[in-house]
C-alpha positions in Angstrom: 37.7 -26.5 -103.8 38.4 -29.4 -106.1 38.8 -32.0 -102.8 36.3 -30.6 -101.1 33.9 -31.3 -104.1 34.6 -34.7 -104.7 34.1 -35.5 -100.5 30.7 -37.3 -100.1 29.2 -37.5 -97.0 28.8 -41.7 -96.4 25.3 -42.7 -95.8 24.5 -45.2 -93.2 21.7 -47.1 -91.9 19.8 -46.3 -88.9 18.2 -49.2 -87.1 16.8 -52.4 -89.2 13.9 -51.0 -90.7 15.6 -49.7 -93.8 16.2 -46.1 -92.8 18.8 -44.5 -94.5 20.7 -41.0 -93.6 24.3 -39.3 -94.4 26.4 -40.3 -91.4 26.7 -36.2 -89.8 23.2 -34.8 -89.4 22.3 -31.3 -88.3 20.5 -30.2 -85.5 18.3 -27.0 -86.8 17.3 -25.7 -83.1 19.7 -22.9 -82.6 18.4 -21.3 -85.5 15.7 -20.1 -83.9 17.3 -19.1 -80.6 18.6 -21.7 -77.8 22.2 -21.3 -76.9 22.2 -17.6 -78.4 19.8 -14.8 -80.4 17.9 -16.8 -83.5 18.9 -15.7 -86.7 17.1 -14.1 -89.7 14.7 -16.1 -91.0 16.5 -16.2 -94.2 19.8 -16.8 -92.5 18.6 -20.0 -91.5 17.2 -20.9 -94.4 20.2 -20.2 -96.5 22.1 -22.6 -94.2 20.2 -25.6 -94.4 20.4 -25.2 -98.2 23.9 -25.2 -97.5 24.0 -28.4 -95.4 22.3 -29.8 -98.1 24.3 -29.1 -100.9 27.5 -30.1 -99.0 25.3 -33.4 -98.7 23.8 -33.5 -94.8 20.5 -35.0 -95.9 19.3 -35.7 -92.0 18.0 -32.5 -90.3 16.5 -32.4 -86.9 13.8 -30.1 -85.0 11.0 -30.2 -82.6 7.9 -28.8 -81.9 9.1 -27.3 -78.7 12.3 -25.2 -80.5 11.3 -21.7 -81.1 8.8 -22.8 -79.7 7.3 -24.0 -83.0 8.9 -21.2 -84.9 11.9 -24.0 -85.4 9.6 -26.4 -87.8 8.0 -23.4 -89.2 12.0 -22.3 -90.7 12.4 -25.8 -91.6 9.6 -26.3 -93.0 10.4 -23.5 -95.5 14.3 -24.6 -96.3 11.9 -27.7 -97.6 10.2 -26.1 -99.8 13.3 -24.9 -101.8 14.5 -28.3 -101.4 14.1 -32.3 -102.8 12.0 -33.6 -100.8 12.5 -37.0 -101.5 16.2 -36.8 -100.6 15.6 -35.3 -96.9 15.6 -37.0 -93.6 13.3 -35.0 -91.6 13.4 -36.0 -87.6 10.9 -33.6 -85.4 9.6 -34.8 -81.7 6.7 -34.4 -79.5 6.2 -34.9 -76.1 7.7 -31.0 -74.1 4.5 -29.4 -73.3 7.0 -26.7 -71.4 9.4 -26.3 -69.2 8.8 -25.0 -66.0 11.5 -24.0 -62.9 10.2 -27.0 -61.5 11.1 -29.4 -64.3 10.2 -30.1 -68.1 6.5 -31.0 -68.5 5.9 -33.8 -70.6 2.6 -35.3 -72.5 2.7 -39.0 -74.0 -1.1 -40.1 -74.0 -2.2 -41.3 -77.3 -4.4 -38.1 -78.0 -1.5 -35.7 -77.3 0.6 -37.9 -80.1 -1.5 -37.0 -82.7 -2.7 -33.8 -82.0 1.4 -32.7 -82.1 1.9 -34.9 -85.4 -0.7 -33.4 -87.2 0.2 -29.7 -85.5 3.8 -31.0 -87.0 2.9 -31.9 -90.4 1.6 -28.6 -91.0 4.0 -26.3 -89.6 6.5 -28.7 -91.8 4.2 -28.4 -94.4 4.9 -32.0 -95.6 2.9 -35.2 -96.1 4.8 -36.8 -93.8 7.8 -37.4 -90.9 10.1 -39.6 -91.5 11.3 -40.3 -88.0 9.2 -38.9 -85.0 10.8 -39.2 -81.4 8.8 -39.1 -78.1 11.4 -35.9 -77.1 11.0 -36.6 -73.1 9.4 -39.6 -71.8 6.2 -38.8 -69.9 6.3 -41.6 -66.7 2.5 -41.1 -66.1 1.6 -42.9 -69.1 2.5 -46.3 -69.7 4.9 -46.1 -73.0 2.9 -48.7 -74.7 0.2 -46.6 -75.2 2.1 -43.7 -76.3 3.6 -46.4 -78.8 0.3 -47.8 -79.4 -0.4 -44.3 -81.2 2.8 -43.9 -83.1 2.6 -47.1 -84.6 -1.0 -46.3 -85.8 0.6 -42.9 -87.4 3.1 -45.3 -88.9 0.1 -47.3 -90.2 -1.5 -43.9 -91.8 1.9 -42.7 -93.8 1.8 -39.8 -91.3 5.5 -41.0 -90.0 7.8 -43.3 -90.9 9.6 -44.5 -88.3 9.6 -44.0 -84.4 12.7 -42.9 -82.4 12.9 -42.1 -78.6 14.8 -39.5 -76.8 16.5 -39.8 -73.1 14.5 -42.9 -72.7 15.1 -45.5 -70.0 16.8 -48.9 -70.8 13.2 -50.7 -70.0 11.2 -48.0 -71.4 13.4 -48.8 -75.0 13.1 -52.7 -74.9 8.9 -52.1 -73.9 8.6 -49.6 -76.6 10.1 -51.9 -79.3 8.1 -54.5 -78.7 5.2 -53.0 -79.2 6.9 -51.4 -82.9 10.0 -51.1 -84.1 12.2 -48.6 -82.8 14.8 -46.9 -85.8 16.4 -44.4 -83.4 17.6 -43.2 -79.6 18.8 -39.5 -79.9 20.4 -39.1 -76.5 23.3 -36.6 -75.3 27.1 -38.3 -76.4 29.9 -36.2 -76.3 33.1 -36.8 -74.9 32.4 -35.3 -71.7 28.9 -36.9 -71.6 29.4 -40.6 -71.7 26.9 -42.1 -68.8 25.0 -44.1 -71.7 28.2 -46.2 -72.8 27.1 -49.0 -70.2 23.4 -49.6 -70.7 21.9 -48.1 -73.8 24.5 -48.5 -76.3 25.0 -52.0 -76.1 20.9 -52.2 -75.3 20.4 -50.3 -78.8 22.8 -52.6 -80.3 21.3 -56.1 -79.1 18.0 -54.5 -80.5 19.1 -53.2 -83.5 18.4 -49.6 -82.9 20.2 -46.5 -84.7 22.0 -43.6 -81.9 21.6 -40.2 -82.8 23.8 -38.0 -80.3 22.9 -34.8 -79.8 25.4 -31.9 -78.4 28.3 -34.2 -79.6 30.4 -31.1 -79.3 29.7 -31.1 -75.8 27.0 -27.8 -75.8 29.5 -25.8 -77.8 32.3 -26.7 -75.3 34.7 -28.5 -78.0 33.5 -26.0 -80.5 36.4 -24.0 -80.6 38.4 -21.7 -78.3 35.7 -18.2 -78.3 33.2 -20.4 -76.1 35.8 -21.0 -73.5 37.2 -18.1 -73.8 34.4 -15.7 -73.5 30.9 -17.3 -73.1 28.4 -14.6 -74.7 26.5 -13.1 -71.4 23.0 -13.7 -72.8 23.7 -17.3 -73.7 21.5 -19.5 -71.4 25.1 -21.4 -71.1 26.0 -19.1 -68.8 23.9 -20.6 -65.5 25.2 -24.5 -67.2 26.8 -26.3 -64.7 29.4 -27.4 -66.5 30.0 -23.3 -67.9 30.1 -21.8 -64.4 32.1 -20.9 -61.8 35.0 -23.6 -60.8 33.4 -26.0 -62.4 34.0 -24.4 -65.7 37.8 -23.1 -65.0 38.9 -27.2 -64.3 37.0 -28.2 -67.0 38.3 -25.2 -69.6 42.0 -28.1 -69.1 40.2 -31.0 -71.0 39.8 -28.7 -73.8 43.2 -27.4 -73.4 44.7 -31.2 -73.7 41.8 -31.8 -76.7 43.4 -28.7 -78.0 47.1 -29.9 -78.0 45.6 -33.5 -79.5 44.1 -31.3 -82.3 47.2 -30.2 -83.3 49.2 -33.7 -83.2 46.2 -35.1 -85.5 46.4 -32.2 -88.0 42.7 -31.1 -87.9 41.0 -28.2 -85.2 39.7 -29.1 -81.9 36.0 -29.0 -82.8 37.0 -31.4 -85.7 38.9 -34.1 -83.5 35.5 -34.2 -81.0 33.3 -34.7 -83.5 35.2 -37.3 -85.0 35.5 -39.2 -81.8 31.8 -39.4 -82.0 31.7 -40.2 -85.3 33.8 -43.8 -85.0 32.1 -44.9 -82.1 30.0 -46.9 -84.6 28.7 -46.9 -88.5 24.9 -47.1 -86.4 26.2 -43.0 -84.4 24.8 -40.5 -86.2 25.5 -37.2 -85.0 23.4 -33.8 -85.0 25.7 -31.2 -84.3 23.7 -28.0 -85.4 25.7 -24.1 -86.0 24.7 -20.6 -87.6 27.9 -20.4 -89.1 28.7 -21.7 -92.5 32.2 -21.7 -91.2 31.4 -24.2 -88.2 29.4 -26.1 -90.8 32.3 -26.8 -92.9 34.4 -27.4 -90.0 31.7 -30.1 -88.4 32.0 -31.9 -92.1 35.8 -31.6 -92.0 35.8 -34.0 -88.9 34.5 -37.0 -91.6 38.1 -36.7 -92.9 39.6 -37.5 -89.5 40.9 -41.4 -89.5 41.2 -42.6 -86.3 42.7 -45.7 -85.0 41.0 -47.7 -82.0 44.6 -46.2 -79.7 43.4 -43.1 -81.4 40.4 -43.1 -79.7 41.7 -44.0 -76.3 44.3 -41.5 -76.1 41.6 -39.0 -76.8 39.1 -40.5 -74.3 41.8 -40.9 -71.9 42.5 -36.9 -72.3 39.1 -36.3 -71.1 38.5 -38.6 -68.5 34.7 -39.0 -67.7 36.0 -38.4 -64.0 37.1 -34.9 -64.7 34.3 -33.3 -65.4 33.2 -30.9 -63.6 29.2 -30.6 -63.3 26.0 -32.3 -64.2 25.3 -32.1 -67.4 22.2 -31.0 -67.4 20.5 -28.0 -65.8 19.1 -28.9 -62.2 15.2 -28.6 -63.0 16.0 -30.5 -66.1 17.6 -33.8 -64.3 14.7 -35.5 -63.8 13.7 -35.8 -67.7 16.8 -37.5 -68.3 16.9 -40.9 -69.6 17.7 -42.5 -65.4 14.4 -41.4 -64.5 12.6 -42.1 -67.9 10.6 -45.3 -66.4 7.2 -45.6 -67.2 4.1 -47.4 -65.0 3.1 -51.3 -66.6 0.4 -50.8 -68.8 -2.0 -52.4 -66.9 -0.9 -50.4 -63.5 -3.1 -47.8 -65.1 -6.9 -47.4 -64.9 
């Protein structure tokens, strides 16, 4: 008890613009139902007071978890909480998500319309850092930016982060304001944005936020590969079905035997690979167990050498991975396809 009180949670910056967060944040939409059933309002409540007090001070939703219900929860932890000493990220953008794909709104009037919709459900005076969730490729980004920088302007938000955005659609969006964050998927079986936006957030200065840096639940300890609960939504994942999931259930056995060499649990050594890829990574791994909680801020304590990191990157070779990592009708929201016309292609 006596170690784990005197463990703080570093903080780090996010981007240039002075944005400062712990280094592990958490991501608050399974609490309302994603992966699994939601839990009691005051369940989830109770564990973002938790976060908190073991000092997470970054906490992530959207408008589009529950849907809306998420911010609603959140907004209540708030309110039993210091204001001033939260990170609050929500997003915009999802209008819904259809068998045909996600549909996705970035005009100017949509912006505010969800900000203010935000701000309310929050219950707060303002955001401090507001993504564009999914990149809507009718609308050219600077105009979408155009808005957010105006809500900067008001005190509505504070900074402006994109998610699953295109390598152009990030350097055209800076330049119109500053971008503080890119939240994309990095895990150590996701790794397509090593080549392009890493170093493209880095030459710009921008903060990476990965989200499912346990991989979906995959390196989050042996029950999920074990036995996938039936009304999980994992269950028709590509990378959780079939064959594809029986050759990929041996990365997690070899993470699983690395675990053990580096003293800490499976869960722990994945998230901690995350964790060193930079002081400007910020992960948002998200739970309903206090238990997982600790476990995710256990991972902090792993040291890990740059060999370190390559024999664990080498045990899950990019290569083995079996499936896409996205649902099908979802492919086409991800960040390869998140180009968006000129401005002045549009009449």
């Amino acid at each position: 008890m006596a170690e784990e009180q005197m463990f703080q949670i570093p903080k780090v910056k996010l981007g240039t613009q002075g944005f400062e967060v712990s280094k592990l944040g958490f991501g608050c939409m399974g609490l309302t139902g994603a992966y699994n059933a939601p839990v009691p309002e005051d369940v989830g409540i109770s564990i973002i007071k938790v976060a908190f007090s073991k000092g997470i001070t970054f906490f992530d939703t959207s408008d589009v978890y529950g849907p809306k219900t998420n911010e609603v929860l959140v907004g209540k932890a708030l309110k039993q909480l210091p204001r001033e000493k939260i990170q609050l990220a929500t997003k915009f953008g999802i209008v819904g998500v259809q068998p045909t794909g996600v549909v996705v709104n970035g005009t100017p009037e949509y912006v505010r319309v969800c900000c203010e919709e935000s701000l309310k459900r929050l219950g707060v005076e303002y955001i401090d850092l507001y993504y564009q969730h999914r990149v809507d490729t009718s609308t050219p980004i600077e105009e979408t930016m155009g808005e957010l920088k105006k809500l900067v302007e008001e005190g509505k938000i504070k900074y402006v982060g994109l998610s699953e955005a295109s390598p152009d659609t990030i350097r055209r969006a800076h330049a119109v304001h500053p971008i503080t964050a890119v939240q994309m998927e990095w895990s150590l079986w996701t790794r397509d944005l090593e080549e392009e936006i890493i170093p493209l957030c880095r030459e710009l200065g921008i903060g990476i936020v990965p989200y499912s840096p346990l991989g979906r639940g995959f390196f989050g300890g042996k029950a999920v590969v074990e036995s996938l609960p039936a009304n999980s939504v994992l269950a028709s994942h590509p990378r959780f079905t079939g064959e594809n999931f029986d050759k990929n259930k041996i990365l997690y056995t070899r993470m699983e035997n690395l675990a053990a060499k580096y003293g800490c649990t499976t869960p722990q050594l994945a998230l901690a690979w995350v964790l060193h890829q930079g002081d400007d990574v910020v992960p948002i791994p998200g739970t309903t167990k206090i238990k997982n909680l600790d476990d995710n801020i256990g991972s902090l304590k792993v040291k890990l050498m740059e060999e370190d990191l390559k024999e664990i990157s080498d045990a899950v070779p990019i290569t083995a991975v079996e499936g896409s990592r996205t649902y099908d009708n979802m492919l086409q929201s991800t960040w390869k396809f998140a180009n968006t016309p000129p401005k002045d292609a549009v009449v």
